[in-house]
BAFI-3210 file (N, C-alpha, C; in Angstrom, 3 decimals, decimal comma, padded with zeros to 6 digits):
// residues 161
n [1|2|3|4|5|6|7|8|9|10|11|12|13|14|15|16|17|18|19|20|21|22|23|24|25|26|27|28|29|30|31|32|33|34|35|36|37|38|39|40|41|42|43|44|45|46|47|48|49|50|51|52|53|54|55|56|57|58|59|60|61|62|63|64|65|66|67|68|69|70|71|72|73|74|75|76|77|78|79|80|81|82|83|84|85|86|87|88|89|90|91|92|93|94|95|96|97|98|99|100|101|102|103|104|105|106|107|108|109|110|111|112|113|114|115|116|117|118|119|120|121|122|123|124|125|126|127|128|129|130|131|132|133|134|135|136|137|138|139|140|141|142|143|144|145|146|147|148|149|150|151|152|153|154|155|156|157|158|159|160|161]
n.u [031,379|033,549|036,659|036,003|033,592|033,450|034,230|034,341|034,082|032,251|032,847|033,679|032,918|030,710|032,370|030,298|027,552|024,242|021,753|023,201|024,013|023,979|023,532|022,233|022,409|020,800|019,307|020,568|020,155|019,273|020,480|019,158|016,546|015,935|016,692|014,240|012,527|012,811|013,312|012,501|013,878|016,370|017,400|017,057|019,377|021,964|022,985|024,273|022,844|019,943|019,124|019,678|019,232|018,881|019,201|018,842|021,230|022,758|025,809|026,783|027,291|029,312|029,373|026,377|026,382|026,665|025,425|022,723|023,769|024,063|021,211|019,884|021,642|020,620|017,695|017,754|019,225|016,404|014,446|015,549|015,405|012,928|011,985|013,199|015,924|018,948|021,331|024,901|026,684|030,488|032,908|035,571|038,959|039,763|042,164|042,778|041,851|040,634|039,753|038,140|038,750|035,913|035,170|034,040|033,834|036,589|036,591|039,485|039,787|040,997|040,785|038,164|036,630|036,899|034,505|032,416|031,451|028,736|029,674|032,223|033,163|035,823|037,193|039,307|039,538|041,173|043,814|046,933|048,824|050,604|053,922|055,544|057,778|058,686|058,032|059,591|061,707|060,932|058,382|056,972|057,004|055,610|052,999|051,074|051,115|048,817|049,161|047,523|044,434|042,240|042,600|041,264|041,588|042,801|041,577|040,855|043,055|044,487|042,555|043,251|045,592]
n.v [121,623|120,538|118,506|116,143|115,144|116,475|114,628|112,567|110,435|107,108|105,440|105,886|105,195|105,968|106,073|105,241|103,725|104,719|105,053|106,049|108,606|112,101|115,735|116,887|117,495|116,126|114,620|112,118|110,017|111,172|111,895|109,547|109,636|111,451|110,632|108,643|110,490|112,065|110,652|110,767|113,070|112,585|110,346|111,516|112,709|111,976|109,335|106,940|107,087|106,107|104,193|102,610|100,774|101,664|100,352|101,399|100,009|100,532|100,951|104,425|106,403|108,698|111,171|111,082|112,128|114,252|115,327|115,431|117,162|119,429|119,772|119,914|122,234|124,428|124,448|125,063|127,764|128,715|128,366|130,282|132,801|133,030|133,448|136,018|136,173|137,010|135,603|135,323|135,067|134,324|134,491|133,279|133,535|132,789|134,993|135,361|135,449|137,079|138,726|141,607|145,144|145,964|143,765|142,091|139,114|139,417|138,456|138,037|138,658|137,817|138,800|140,796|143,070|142,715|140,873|140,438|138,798|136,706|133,639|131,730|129,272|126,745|125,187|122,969|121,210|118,309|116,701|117,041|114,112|111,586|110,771|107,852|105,529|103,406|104,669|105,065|106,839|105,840|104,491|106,964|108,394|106,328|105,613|103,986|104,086|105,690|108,260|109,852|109,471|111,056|112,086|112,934|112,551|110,154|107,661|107,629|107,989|105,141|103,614|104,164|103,107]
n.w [140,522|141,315|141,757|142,402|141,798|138,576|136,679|133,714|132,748|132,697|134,721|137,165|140,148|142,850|145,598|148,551|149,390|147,071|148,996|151,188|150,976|150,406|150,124|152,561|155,615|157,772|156,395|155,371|153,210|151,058|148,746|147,273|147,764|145,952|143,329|143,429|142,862|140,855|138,407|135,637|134,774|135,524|133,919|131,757|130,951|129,976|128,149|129,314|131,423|131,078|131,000|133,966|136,379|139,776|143,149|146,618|147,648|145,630|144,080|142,234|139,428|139,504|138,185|137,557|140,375|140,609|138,901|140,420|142,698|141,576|140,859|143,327|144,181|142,113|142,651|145,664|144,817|143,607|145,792|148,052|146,560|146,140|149,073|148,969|149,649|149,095|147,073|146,079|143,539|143,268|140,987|141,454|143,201|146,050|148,340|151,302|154,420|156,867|160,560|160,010|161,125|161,881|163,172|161,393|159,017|156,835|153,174|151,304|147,755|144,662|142,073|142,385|144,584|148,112|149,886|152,151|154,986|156,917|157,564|157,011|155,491|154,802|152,330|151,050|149,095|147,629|148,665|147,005|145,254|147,004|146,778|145,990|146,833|144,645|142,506|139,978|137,209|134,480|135,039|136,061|133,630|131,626|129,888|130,231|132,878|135,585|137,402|138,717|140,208|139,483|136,691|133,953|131,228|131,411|131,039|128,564|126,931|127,884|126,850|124,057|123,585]
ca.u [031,319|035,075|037,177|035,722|032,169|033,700|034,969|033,407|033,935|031,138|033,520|034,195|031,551|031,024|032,667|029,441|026,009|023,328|021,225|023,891|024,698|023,033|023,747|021,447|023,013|019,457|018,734|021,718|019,315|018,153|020,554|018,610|015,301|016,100|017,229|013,553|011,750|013,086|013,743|012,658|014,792|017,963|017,134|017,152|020,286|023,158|022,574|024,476|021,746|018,374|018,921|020,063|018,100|019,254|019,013|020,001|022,888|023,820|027,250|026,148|028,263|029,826|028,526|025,358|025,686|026,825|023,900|021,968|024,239|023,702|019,846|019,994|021,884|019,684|016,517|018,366|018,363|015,311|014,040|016,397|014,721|011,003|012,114|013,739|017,230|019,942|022,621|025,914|028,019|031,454|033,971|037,330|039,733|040,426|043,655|043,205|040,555|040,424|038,590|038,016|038,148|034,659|034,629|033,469|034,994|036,448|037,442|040,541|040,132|042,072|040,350|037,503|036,142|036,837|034,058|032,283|030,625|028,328|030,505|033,194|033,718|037,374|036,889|040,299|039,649|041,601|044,962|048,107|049,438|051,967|055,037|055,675|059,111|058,475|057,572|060,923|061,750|060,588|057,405|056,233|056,544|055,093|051,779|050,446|050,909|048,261|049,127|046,454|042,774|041,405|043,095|039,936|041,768|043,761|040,861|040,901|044,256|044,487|041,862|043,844|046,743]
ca.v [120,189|119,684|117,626|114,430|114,811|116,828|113,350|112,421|109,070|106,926|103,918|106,539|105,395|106,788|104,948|105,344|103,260|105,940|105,541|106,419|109,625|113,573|117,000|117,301|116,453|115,685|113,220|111,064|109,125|112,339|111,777|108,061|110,025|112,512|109,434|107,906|111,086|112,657|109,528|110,812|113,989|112,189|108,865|112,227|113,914|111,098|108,089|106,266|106,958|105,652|102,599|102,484|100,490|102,107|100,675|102,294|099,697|100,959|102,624|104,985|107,017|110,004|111,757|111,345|112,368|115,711|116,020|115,835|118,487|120,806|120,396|120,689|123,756|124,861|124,667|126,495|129,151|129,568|129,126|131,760|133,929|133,301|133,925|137,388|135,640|137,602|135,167|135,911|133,704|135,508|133,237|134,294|133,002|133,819|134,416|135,632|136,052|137,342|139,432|143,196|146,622|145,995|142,271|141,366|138,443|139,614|137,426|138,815|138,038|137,762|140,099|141,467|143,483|141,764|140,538|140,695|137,714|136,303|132,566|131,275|127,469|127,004|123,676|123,369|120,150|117,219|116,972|116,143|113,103|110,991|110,295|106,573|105,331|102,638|105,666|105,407|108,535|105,409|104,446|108,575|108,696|105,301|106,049|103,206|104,062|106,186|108,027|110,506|108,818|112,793|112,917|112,721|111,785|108,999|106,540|107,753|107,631|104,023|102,585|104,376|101,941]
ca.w [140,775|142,300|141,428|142,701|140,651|137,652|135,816|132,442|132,870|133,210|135,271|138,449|140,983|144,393|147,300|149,177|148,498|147,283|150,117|151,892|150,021|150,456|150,676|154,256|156,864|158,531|155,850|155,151|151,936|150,325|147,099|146,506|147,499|144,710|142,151|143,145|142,608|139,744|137,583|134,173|134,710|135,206|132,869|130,194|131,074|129,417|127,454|130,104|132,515|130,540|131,563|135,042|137,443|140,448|144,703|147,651|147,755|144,356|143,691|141,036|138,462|140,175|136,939|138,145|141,631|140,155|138,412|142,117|143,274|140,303|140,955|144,201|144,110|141,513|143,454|146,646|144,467|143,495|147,661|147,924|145,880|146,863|149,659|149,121|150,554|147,718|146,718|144,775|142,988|142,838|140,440|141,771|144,291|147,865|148,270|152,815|154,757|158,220|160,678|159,582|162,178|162,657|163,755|160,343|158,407|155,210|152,309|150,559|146,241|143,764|141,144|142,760|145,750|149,665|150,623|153,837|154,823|157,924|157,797|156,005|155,049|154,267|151,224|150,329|148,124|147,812|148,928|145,872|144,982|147,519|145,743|146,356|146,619|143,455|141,396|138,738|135,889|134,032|135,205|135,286|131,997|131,013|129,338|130,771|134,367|135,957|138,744|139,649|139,478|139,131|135,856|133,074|130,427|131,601|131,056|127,148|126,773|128,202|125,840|122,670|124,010]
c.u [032,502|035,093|036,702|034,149|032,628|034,005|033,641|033,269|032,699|031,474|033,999|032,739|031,953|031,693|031,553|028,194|025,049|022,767|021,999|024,735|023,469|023,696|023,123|022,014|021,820|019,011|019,603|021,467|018,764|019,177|019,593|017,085|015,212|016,198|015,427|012,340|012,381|013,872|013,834|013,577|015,991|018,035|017,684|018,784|021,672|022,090|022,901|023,127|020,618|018,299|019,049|019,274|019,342|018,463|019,643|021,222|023,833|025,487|027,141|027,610|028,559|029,175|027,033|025,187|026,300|025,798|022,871|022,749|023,886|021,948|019,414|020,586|021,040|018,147|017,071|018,303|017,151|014,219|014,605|015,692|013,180|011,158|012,796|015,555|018,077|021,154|023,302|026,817|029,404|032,740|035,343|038,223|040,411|042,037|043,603|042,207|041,085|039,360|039,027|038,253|037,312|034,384|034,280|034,374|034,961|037,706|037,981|040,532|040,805|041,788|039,208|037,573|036,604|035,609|033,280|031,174|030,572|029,367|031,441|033,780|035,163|037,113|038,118|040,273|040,604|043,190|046,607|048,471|050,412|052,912|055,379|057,400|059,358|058,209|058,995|060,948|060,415|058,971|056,229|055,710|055,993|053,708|050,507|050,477|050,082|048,157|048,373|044,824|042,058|042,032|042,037|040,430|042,792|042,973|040,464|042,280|044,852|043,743|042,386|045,039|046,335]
c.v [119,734|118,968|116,178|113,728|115,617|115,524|113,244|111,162|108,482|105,406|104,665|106,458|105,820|105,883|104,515|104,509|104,509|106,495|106,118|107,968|111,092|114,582|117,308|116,622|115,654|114,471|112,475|110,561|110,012|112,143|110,275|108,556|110,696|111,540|109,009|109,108|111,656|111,590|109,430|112,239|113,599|110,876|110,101|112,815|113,164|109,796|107,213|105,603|106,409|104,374|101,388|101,980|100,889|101,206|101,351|102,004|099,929|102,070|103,513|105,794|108,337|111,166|112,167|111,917|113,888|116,402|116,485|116,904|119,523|121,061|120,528|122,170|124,926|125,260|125,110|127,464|129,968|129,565|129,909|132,901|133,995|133,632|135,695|137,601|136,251|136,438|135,433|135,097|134,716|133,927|133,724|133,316|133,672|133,505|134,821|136,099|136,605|138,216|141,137|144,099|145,760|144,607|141,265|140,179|138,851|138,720|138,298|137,831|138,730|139,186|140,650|142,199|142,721|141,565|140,314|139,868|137,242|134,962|132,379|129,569|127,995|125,625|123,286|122,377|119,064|117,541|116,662|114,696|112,490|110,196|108,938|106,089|104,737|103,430|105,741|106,483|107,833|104,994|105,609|108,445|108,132|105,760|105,176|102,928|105,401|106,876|108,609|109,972|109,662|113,253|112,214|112,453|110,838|107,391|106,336|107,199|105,732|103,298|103,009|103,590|101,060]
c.w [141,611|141,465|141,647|141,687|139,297|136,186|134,383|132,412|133,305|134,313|136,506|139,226|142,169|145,436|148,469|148,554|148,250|147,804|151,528|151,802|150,290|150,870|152,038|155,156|157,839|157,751|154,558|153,175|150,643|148,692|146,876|146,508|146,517|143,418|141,996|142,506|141,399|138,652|136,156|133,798|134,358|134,286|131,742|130,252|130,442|129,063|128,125|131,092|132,547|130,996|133,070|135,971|138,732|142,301|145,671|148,029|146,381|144,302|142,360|140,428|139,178|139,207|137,647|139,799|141,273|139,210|139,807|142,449|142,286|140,158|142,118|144,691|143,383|142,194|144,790|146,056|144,466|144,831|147,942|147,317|145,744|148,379|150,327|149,611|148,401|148,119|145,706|144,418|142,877|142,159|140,598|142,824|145,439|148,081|150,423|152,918|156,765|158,703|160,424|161,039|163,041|163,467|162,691|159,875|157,040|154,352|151,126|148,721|145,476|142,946|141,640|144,138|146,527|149,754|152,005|154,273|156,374|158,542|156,761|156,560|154,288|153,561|150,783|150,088|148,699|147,910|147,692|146,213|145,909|146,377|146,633|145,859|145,455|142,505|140,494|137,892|135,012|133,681|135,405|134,031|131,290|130,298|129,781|132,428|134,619|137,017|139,295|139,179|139,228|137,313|134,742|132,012|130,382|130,967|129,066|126,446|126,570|126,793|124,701|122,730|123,588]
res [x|x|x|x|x|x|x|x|x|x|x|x|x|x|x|x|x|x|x|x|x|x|x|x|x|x|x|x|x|x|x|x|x|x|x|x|x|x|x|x|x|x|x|x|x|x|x|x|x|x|x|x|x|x|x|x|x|x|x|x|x|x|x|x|x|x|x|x|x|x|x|x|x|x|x|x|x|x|x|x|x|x|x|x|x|x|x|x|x|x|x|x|x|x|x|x|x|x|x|x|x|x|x|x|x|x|x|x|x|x|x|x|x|x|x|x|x|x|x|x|x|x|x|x|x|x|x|x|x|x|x|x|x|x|x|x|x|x|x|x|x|x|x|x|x|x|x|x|x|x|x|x|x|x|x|x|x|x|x|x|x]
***
């Protein structure tokens, strides 16, 4: 999911309207087409969700748009595999990739095998925190200051305040 759809929170919406939201680059709308077609899927998947009247100018729960990615990825698979197309999940971390001898590109991991792969996307997530001059020892440590909005239990924390 990443960091940006991983949250549990149900108060982290997308910055984007829905219809404005999709994995295809060809069709910009395809997460709000997915919301209109699969409606009793995701109504079931959180208690949040049952009730959601959803438009394309909606800002929806980030929650939920990680559910669309997790069934979209899901169904790539399995066209993948009616089609005879072998995919491999490998859970590890690249620590260097370059090109091989042969021309190939190979991705250097941590605990497994290299790799030897047609493309390589480089994702390297979201960037850390800017330290802000107003940041005090004081205000760090406060319990009631918040400084990274990726941190999932800040929004628990807060309401036990």
């Amino acid at each position: 999911k990443g960091i940006a759809y991983a949250t549990k929170s149900d108060y982290h919406p997308l910055n984007v309207r829905a219809g404005k939201m999709g994995v295809l680059a060809k069709d910009p709308g395809h997460f709000y087409s997915w919301l209109e077609l699969n409606s009793d899927f995701w109504h079931s998947l959180d208690s949040t969700f049952a009730t959601l009247k959803i438009t394309a100018d909606s800002y929806v729960s980030r929650k939920l748009y990680a559910a669309y990615l997790k069934d979209v990825f899901c169904q790539s698979l399995e066209m993948a595999q009616k089609k005879n197309i072998v995919c491999t999940i490998v859970h590890d971390q690249a620590i260097d990739a370059g090109i091989n001898q042969k021309g190939y590109i190979e991705v250097i991991l941590e605990k497994e095998k290299p790799l030897i792969v047609d493309q390589l996307v480089l994702a390297v997530g979201t960037p850390p925190n800017q330290t802000f001059s107003f940041e005090t020892e004081d205000l760090l440590e406060s319990p009631r200051y918040v400084r990274d909005i990726w941190d999932f239990n800040a929004e628990s924390r807060l309401r036990d305040l």
